[in-house]
matplotlib code that plots the C-alpha trace (Angstrom):
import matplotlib.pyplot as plt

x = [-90.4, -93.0, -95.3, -99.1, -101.4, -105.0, -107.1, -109.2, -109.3, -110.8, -113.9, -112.9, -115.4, -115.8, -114.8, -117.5, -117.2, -117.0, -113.5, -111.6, -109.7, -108.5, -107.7, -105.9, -103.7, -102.7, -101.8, -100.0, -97.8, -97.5, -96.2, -94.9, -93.9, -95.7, -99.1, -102.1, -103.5, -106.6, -109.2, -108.6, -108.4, -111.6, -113.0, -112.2, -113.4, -116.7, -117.1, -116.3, -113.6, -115.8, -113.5, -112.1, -112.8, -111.2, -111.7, -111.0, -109.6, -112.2, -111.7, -114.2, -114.8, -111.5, -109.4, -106.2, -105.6, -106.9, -106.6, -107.2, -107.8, -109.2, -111.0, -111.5, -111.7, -110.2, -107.3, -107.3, -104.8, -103.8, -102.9, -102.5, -102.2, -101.2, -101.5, -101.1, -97.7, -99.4, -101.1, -98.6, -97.6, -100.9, -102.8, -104.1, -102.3, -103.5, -107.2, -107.3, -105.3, -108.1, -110.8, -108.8, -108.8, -112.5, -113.0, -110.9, -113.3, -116.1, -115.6, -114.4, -110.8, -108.4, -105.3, -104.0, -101.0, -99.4, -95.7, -94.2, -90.5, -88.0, -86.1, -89.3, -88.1, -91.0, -93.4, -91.7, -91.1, -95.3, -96.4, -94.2, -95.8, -99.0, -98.6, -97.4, -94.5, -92.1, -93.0, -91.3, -89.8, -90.4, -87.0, -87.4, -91.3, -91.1, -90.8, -87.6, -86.5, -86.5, -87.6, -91.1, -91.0, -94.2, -95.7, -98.8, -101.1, -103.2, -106.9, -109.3, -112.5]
y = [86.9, 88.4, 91.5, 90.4, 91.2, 91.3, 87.5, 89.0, 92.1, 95.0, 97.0, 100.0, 102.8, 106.5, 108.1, 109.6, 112.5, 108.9, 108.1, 111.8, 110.6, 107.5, 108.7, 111.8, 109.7, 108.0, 111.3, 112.0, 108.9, 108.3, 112.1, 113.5, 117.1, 116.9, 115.7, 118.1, 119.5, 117.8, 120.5, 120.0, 116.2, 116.1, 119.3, 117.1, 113.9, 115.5, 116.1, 119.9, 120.4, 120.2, 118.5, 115.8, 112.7, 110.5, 106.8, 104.5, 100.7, 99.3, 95.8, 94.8, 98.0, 99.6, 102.1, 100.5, 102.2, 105.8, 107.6, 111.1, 112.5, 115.1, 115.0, 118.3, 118.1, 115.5, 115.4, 113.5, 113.5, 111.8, 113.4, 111.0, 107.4, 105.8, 102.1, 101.2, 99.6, 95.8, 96.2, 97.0, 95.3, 92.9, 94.8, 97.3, 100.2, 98.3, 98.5, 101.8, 103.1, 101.1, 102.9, 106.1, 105.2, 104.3, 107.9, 109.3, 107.4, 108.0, 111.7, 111.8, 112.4, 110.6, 110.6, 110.3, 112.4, 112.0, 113.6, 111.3, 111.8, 110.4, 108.6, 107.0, 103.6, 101.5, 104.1, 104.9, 100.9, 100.5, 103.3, 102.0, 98.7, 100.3, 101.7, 105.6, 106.6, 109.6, 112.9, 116.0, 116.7, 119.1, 120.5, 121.5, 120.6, 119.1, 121.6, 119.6, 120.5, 117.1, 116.6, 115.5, 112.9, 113.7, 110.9, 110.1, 107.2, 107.3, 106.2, 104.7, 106.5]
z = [48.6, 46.8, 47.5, 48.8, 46.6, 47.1, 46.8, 44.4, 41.7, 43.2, 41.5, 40.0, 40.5, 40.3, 43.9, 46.0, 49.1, 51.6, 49.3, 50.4, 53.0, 52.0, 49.0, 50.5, 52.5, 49.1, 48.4, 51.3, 51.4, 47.5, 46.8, 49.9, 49.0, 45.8, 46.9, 46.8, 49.6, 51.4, 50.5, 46.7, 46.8, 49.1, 46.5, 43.3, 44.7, 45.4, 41.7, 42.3, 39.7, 36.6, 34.2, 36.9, 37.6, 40.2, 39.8, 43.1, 43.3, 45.6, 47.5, 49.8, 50.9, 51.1, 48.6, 48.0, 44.7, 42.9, 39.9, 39.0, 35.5, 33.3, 29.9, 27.8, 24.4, 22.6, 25.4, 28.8, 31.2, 33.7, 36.5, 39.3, 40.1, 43.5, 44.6, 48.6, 49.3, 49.9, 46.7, 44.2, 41.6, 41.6, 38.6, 40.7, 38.6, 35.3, 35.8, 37.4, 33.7, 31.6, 34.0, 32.7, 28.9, 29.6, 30.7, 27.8, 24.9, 26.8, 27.0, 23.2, 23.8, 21.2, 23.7, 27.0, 28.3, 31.3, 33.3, 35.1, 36.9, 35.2, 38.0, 38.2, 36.6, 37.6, 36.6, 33.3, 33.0, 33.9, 31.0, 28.3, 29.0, 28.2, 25.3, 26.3, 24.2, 25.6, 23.7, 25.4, 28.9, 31.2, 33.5, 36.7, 36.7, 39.7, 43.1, 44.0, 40.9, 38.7, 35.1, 34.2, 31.2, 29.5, 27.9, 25.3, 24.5, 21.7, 22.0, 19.7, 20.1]

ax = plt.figure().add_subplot(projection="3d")
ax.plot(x, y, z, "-o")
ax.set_aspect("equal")
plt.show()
């Protein structure tokens, strides 16, 4: 059986204060122990962290998908991504990345970093797809104590 998927592609758009909640319960059930606390995602959300934007996956209305990255310099990073359970593997992921790139060229950055863990198979599976390559890991990054693969796409400006 496969997973539903959305009937049509959702819009991908920058999040807005209205967007904190849904996307804090992304958070929430995407990262468990790792997921930021609702003040920061509701602060960053609001535009209040100067260097990060978080993009939404919008379908008719409702968030089934989010990213969250930062551009300084000629660096982004991308610091989250979570897609509702329903809604994975449908694209979702995939258009809220090229909304990310988008953000990179558009703020001048000429790459994209990311850490992801590394017994995330899917994850790891997803960015290699894309383009990232593995560049360095990072031991006990994570607060239960697993390795953080850190991985880089290049971007044409």
């Amino acid at each position: 059986m496969s997973p539903a998927g959305p009937a049509s592609a959702p819009t991908i758009r920058v999040a807005g204060p209205d967007d904190a909640a849904a996307v804090a319960d992304l958070e929430a059930e995407n990262l468990g122990g790792d997921a930021w606390p609702f003040g920061l995602v509701a602060a960053g959300v609001a535009g209040e962290a100067p260097t990060v934007t978080y993009l939404v996956a919008d379908l008719d209305g409702v968030v089934v998908g989010y990213a969250a990255a930062s551009v300084v310099a000629d660096i982004a990073e991308l610091q989250r991504v979570a897609v509702t359970p329903r809604h994975r593997r449908a694209g979702v992921a995939g258009l809220l990345l090229d909304g990310v790139v988008a953000l990179a060229r558009s703020g001048g950055a000429d790459r994209v970093l990311l850490e992801v863990r590394e017994d995330n198979e899917a994850a790891l599976g997803f960015y290699a797809q894309r383009g990232f390559g593995e560049i360095d890991r990072r031991r006990r990054y994570y607060r239960d104590g697993a390795t953080a693969v850190v991985m880089l796409l290049p971007v044409d400006r």
